[in-house]
BAFI-3210 file (N, C-alpha, C; in Angstrom, 3 decimals, decimal comma, padded with zeros to 6 digits):
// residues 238
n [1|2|3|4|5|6|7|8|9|10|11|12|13|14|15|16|17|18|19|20|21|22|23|24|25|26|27|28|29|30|31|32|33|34|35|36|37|38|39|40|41|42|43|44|45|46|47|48|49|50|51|52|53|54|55|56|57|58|59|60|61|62|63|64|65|66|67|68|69|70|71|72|73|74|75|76|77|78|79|80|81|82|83|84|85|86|87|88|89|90|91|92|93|94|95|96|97|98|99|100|101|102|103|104|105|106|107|108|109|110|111|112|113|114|115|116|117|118|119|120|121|122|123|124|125|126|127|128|129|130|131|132|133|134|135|136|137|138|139|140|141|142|143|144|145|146|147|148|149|150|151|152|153|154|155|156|157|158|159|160|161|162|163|164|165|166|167|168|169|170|171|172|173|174|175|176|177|178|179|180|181|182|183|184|185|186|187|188|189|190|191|192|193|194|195|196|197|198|199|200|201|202|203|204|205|206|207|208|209|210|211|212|213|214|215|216|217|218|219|220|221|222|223|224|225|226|227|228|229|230|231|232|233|234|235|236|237|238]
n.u [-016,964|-014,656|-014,807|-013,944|-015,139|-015,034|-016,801|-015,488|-016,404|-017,727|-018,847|-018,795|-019,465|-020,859|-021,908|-020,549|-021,187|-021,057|-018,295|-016,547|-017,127|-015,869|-012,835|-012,559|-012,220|-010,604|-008,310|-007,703|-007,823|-006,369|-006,743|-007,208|-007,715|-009,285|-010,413|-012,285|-013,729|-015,452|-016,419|-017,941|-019,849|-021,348|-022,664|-024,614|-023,619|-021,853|-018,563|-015,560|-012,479|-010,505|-011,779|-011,607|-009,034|-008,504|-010,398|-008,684|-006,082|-007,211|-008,422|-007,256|-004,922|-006,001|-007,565|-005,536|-004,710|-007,281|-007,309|-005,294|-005,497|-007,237|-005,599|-004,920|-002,201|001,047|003,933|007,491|008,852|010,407|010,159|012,421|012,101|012,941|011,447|010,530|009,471|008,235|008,444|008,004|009,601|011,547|013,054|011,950|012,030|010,705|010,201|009,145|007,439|006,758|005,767|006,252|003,917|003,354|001,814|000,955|003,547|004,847|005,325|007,231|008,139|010,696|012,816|015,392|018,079|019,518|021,235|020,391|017,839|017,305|016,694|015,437|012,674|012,700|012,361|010,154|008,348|008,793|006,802|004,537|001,543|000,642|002,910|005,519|008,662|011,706|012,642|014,058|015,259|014,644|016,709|017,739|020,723|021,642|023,690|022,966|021,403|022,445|024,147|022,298|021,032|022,822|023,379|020,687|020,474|022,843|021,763|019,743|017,496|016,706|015,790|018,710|019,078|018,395|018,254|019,797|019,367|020,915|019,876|018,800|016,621|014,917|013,364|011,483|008,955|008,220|008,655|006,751|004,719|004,829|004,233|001,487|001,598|002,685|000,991|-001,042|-000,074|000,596|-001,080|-001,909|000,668|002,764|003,603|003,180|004,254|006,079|004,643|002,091|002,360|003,099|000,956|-001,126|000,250|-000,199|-002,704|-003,085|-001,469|-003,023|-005,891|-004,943|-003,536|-006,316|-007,452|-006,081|-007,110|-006,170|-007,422|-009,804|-012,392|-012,953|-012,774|-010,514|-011,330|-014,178|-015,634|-018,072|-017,443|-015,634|-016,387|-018,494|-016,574|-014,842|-016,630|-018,096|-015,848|-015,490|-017,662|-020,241|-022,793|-023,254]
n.v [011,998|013,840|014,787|014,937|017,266|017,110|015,546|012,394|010,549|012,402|012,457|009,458|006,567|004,308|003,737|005,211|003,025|000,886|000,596|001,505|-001,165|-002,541|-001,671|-002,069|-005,388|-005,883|-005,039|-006,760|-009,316|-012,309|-011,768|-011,357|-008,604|-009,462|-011,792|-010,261|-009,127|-010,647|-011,132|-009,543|-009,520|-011,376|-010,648|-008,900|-006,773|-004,441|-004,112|-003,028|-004,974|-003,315|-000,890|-001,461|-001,317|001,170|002,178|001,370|002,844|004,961|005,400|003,753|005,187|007,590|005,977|005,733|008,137|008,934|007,208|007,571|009,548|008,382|005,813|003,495|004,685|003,629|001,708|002,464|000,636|-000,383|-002,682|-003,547|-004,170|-004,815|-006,320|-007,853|-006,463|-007,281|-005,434|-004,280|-006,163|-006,028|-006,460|-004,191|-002,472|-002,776|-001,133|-001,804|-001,380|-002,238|-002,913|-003,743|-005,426|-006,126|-003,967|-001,516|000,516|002,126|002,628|002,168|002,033|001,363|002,465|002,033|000,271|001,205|003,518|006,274|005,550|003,901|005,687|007,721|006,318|005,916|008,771|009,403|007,448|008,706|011,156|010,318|010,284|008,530|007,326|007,186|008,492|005,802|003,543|001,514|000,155|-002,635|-004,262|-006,266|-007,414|-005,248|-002,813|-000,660|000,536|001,187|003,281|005,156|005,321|006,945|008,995|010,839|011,027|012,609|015,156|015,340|014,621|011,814|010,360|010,723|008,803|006,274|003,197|000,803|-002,291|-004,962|-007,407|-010,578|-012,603|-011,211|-010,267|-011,314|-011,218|-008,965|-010,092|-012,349|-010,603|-009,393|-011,796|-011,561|-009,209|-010,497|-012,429|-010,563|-009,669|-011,541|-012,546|-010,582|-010,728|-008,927|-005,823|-002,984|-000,431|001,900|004,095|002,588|000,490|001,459|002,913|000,446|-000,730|001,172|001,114|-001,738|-002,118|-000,019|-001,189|-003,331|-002,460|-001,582|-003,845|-005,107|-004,127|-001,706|000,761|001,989|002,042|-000,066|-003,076|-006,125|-008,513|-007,805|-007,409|-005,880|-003,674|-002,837|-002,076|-000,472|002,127|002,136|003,164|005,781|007,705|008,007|008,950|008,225|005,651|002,528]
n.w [009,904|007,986|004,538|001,120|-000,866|-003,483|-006,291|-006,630|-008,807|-010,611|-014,488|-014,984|-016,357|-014,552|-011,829|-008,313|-006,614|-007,805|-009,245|-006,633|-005,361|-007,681|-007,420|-004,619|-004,431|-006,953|-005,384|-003,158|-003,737|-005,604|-008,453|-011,950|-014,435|-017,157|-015,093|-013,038|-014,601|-015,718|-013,307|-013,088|-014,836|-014,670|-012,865|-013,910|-015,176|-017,239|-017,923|-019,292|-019,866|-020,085|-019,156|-016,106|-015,566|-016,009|-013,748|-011,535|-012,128|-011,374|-008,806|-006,998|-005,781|-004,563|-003,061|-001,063|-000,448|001,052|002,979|004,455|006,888|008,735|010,014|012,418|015,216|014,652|015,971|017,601|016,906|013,774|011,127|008,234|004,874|001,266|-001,841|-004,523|-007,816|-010,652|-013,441|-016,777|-017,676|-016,228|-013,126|-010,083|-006,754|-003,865|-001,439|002,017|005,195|008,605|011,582|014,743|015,334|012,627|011,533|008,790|008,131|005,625|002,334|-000,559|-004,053|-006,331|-008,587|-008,282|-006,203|-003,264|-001,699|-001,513|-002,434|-000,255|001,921|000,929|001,257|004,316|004,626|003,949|004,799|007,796|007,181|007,588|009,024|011,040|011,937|014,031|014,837|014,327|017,475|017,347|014,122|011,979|009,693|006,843|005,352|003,837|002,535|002,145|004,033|006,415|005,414|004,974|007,286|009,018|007,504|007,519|010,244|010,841|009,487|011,091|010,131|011,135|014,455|016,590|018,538|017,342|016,617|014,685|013,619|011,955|011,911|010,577|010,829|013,078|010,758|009,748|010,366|008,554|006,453|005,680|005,456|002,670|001,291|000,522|-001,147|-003,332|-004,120|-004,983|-007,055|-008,867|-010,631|-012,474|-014,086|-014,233|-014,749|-017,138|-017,194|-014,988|-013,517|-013,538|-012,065|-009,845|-009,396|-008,684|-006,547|-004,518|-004,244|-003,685|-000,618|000,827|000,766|002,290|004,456|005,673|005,649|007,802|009,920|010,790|010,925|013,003|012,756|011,296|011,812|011,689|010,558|009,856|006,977|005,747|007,681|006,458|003,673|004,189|005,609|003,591|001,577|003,012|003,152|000,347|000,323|-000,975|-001,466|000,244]
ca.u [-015,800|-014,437|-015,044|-013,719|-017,035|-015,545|-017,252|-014,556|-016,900|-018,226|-018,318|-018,657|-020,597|-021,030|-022,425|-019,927|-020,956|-020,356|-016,786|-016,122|-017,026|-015,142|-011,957|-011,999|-012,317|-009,783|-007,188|-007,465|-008,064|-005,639|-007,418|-006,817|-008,908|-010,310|-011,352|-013,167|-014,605|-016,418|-017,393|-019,560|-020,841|-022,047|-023,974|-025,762|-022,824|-020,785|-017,443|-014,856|-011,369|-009,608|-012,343|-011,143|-008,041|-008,236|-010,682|-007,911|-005,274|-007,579|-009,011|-005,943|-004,310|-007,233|-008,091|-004,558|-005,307|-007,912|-007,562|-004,582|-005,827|-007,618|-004,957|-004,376|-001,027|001,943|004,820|008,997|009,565|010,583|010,977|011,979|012,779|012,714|010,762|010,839|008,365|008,617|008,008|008,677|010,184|012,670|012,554|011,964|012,238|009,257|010,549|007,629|007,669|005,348|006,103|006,535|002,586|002,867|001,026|001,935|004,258|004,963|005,638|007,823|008,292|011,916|013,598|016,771|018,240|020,903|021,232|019,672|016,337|016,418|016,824|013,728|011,874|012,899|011,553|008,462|007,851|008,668|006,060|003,172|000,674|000,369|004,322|006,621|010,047|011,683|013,474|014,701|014,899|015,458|017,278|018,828|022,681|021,604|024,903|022,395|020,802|023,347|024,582|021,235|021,075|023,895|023,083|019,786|020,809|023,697|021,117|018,717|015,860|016,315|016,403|019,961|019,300|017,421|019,078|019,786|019,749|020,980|018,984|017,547|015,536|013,863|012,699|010,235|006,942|008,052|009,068|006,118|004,111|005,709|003,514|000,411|001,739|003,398|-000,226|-001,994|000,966|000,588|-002,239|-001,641|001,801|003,535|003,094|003,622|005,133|006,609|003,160|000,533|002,873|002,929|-000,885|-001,728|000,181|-000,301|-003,585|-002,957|-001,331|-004,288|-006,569|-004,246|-003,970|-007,809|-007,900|-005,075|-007,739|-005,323|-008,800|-010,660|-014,000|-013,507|-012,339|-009,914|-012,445|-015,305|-015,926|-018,975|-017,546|-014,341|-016,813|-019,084|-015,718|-014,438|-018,335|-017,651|-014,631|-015,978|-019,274|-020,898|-023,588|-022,550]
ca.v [011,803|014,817|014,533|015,605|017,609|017,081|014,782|012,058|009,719|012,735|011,696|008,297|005,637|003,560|004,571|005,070|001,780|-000,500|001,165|000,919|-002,898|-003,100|-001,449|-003,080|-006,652|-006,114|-004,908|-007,529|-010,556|-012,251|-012,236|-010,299|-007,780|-010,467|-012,232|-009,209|-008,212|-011,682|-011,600|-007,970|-009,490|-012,788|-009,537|-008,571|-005,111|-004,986|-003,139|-003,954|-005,151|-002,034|000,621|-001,771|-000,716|002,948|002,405|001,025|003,705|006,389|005,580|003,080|006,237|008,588|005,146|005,368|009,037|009,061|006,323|007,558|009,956|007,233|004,689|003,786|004,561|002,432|001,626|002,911|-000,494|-000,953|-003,398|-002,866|-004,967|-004,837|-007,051|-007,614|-006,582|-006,646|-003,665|-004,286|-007,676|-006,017|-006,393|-003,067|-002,777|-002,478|-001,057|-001,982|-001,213|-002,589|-002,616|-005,369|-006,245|-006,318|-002,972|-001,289|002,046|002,357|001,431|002,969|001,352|001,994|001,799|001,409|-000,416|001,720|004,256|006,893|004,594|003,622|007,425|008,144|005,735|006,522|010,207|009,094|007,150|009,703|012,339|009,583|010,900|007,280|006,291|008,047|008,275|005,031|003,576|000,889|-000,059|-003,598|-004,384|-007,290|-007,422|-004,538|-002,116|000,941|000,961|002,169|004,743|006,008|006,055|007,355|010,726|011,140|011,436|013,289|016,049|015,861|013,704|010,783|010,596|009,825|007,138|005,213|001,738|000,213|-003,700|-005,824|-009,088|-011,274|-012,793|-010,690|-009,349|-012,471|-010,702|-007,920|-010,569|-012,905|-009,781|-009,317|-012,553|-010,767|-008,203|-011,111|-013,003|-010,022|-008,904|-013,062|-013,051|-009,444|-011,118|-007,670|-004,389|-002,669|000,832|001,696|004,573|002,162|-000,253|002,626|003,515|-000,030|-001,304|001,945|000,219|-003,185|-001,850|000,646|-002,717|-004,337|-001,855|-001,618|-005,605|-005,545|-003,558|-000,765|002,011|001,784|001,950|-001,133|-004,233|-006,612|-009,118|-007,421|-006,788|-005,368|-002,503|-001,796|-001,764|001,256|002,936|002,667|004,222|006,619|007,906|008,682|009,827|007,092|004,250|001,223]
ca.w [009,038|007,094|003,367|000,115|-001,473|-005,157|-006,755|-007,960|-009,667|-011,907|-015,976|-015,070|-016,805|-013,809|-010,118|-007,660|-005,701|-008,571|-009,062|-005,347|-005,111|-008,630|-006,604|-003,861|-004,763|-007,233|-004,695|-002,150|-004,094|-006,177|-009,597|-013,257|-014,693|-017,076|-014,449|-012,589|-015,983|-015,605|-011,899|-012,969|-016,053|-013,552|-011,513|-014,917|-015,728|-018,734|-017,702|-020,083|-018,726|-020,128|-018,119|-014,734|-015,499|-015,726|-012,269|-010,417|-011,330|-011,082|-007,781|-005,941|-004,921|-004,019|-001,564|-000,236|000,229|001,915|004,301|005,367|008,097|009,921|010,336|014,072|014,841|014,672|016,750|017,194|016,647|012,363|010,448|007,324|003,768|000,343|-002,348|-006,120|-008,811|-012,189|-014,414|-018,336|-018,162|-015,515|-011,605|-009,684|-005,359|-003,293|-000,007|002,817|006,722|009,466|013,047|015,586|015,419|011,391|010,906|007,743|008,619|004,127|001,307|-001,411|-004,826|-005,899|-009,828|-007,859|-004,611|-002,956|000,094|-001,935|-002,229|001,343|002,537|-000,125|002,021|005,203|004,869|003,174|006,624|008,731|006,904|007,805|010,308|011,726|012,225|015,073|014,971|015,311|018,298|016,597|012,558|011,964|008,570|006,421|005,241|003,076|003,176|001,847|005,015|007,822|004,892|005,148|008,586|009,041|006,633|008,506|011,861|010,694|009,058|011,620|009,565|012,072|015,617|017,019|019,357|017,092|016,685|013,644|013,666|010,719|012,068|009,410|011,608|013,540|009,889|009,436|010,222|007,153|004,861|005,295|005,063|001,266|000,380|000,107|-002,461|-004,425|-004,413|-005,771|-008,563|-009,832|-011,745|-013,902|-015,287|-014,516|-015,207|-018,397|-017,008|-013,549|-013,141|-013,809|-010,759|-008,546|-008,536|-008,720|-005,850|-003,660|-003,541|-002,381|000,323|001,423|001,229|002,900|005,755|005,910|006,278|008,631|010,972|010,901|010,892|013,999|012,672|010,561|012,097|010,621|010,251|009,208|005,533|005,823|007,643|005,727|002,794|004,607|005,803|001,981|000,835|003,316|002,777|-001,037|-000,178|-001,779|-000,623|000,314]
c.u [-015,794|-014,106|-014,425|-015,024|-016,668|-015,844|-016,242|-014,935|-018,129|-018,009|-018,408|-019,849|-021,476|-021,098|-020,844|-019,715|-020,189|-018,739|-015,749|-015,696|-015,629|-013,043|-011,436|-012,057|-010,885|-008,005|-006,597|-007,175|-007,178|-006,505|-007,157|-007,686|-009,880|-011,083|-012,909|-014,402|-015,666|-017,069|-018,556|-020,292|-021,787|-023,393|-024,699|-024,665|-021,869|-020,016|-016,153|-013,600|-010,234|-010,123|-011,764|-010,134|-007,442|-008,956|-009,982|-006,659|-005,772|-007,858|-008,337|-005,455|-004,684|-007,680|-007,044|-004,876|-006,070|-008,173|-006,630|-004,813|-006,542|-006,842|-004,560|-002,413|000,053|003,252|006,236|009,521|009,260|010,988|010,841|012,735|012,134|012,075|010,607|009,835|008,570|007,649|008,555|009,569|011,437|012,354|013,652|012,151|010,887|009,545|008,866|008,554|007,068|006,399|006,165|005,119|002,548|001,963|001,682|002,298|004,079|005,412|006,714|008,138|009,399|012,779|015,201|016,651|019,588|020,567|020,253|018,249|016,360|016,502|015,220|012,562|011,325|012,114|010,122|007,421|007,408|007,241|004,810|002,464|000,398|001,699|004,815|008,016|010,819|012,970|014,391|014,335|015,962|015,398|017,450|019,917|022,501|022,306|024,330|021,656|021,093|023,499|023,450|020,669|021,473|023,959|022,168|019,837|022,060|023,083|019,813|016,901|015,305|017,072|017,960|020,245|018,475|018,675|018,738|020,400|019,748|020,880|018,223|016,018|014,567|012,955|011,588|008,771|006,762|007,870|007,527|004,682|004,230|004,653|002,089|000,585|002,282|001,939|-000,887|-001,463|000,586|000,327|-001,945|-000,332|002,388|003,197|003,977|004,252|005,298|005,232|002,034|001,094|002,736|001,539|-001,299|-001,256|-000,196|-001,652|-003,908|-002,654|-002,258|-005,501|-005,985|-004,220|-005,633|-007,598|-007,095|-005,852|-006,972|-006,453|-009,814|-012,219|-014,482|-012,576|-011,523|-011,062|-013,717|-015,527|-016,686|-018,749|-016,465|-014,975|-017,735|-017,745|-015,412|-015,729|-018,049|-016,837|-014,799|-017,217|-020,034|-021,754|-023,001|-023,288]
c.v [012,885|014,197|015,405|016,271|017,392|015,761|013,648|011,009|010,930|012,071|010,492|007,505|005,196|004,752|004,049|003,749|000,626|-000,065|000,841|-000,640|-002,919|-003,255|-002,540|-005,053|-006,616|-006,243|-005,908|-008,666|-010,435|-012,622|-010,958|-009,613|-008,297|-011,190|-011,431|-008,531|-009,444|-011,870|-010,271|-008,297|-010,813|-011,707|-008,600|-006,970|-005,378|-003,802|-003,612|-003,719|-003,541|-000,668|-000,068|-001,233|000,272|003,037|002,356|002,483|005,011|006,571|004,794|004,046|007,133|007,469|005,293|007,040|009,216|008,363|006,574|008,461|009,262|006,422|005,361|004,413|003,746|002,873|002,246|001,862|-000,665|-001,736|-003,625|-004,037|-004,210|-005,960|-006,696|-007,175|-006,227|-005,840|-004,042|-005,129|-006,656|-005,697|-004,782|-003,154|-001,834|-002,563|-001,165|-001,737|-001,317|-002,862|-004,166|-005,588|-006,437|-005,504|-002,236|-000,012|002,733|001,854|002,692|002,188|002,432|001,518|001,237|000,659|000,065|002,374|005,444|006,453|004,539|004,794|007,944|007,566|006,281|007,917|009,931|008,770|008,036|010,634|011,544|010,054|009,869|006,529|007,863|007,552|006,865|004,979|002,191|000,179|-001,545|-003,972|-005,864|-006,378|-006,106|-003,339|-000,688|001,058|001,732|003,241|005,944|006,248|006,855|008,995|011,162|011,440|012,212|015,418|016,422|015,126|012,651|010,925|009,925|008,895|006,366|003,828|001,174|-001,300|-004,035|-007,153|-009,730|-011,490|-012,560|-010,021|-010,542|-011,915|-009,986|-008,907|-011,697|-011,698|-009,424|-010,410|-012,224|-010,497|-009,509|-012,015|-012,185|-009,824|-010,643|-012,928|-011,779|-009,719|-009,545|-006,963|-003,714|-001,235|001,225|002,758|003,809|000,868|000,201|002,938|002,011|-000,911|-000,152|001,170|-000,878|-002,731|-001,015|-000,504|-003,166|-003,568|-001,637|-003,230|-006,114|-004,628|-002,390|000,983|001,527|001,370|000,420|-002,054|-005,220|-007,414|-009,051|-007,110|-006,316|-003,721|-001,698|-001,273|-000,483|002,207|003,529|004,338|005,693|007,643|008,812|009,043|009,443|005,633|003,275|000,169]
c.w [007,968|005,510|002,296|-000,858|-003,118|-005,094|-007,747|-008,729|-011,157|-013,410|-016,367|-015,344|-016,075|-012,415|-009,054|-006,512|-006,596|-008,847|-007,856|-005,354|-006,438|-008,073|-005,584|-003,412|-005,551|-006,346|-003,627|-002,571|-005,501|-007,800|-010,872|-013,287|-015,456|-016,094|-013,357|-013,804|-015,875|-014,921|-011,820|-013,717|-015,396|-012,596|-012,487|-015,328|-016,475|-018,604|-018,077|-019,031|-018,779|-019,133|-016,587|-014,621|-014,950|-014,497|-011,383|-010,427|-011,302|-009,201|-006,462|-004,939|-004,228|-002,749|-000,632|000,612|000,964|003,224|004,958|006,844|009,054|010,134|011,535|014,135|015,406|015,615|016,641|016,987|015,143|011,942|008,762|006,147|002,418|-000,778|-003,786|-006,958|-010,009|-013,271|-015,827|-018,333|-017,091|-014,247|-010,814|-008,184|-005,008|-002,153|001,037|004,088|007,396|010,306|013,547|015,680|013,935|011,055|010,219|008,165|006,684|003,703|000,369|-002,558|-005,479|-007,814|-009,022|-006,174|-003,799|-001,862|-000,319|-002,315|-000,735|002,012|002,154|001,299|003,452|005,545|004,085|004,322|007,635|008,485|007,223|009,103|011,287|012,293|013,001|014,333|015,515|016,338|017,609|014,993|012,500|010,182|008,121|006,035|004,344|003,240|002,920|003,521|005,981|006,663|005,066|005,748|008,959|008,391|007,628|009,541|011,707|010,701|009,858|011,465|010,966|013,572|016,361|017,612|018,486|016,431|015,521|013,518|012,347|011,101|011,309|009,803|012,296|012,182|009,185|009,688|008,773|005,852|004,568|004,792|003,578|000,531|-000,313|-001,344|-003,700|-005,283|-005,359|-007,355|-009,934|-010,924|-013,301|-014,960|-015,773|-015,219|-016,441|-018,161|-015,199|-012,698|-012,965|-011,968|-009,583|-008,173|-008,200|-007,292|-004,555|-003,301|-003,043|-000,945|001,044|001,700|002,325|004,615|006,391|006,458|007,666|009,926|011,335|011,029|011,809|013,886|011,261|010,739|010,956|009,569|009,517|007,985|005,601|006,189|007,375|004,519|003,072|004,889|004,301|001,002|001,428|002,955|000,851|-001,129|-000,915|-000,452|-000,979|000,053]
res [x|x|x|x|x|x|x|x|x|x|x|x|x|x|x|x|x|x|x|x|x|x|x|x|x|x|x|x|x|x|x|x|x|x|x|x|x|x|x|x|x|x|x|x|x|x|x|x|x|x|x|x|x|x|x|x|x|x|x|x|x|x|x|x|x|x|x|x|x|x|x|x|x|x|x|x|x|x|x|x|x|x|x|x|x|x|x|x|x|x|x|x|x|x|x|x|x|x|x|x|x|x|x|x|x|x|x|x|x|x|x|x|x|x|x|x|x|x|x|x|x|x|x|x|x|x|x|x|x|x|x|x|x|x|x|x|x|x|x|x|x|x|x|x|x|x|x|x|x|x|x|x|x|x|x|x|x|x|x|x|x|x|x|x|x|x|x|x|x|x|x|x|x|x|x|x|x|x|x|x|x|x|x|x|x|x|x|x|x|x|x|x|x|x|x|x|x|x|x|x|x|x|x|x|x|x|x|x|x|x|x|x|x|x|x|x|x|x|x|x|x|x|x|x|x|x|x|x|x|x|x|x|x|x|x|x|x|x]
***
């Protein structure tokens, strides 16, 4: 497994394992940073709730980075929704996309909800080393969607036969998929700026694709060896 040689736990108080664990516990599991500040000081380490903080959005996005070249890859079958989160006492859109098995294609977190957001998305998808082109994109009633089909395949972005369904129903794997992210957001009682939302959910979803067995070398099931993949991955013991 090809490695990044800088060092991105230089400067740091704490050893790159306890950081790790601190990471990825927080990301998966629905619990605050008080409460994480309690479950290190229960394992004898005194890491106040404000340094968890700055761990998660320093190192959320560097996990999404790096795990993304191992994810298996996903299907031409999309399905795609949107989902609420609130940012400064006001609710933001959290475009997601997973396939007909419920493997995650992306994510995009969105100040607005229009054709120009779901276009954003759309090419965000596409540039993923793990998602093809799809053959069909299944929607709700959402009238930004065909417009932004509709540009795309006009310009070339998206392929022309790809089929754009506005079926609620078939969009039940995406939307129960959505409960996750709503579990983890609970407990923090919303985010105080739309940057600290963006790094902090880029990493749920990188958890979340790790747990969803989406990286060959670490089973859904297994914790043990999403936690060596993670070590890995940063060049750190597990």
């Amino acid at each position: 497994m090809k490695q990044n040689n800088k060092n991105p736990f230089k400067g740091r108080h704490f050893t790159a394992e306890i950081i790790l664990w601190a990471v990825r516990w927080y990301l998966q599991f629905p619990i605050s940073y008080r409460d994480l500040e309690r479950m290190l000081a229960d394992r004898g380490i005194q890491a106040d709730h404000t340094t968890l903080f700055r761990w998660i959005q320093a190192y959320a996005p560097e996990l999404d980075k790096r795990i993304r070249p191992h994810l298996r890859m996903t299907s031409g079958s999309w399905r795609v929704d949107e989902t609420y989160i609130r940012v400064k006492g006001e609710w933001v859109y959290l475009y997601r996309a997973v396939d007909a098995s419920g493997q995650t294609i992306d994510f995009l977190l969105s100040p607005k909800r229009d054709a120009a957001a779901a276009r954003r998305f759309f090419r965000k998808a596409l540039r993923q080393s793990h998602s093809v082109n799809p053959r069909t994109i299944t929607v709700d009633k959402n009238a930004a969607y065909p417009i932004a089909a509709k540009a795309m395949k006009r310009d070339g972005e998206l392929w022309r036969f790809a089929k754009l369904r506005q079926v609620k129903v078939l969009n039940n794997i995406v939307e129960q998929d959505h409960r996750r992210i709503k579990r983890l957001v609970r407990p923090g009682l919303g985010f105080k700026s739309f940057v600290t939302a963006s790094r902090t959910v880029v990493g749920y979803e990188a958890m979340a694709m790790t747990r969803k067995g989406q990286v060959a070398i670490a089973p859904a099931n297994d914790m043990r060896a999403q936690r060596d993949f993670i070590a890995a991955l940063f060049s750190a013991a597990a």
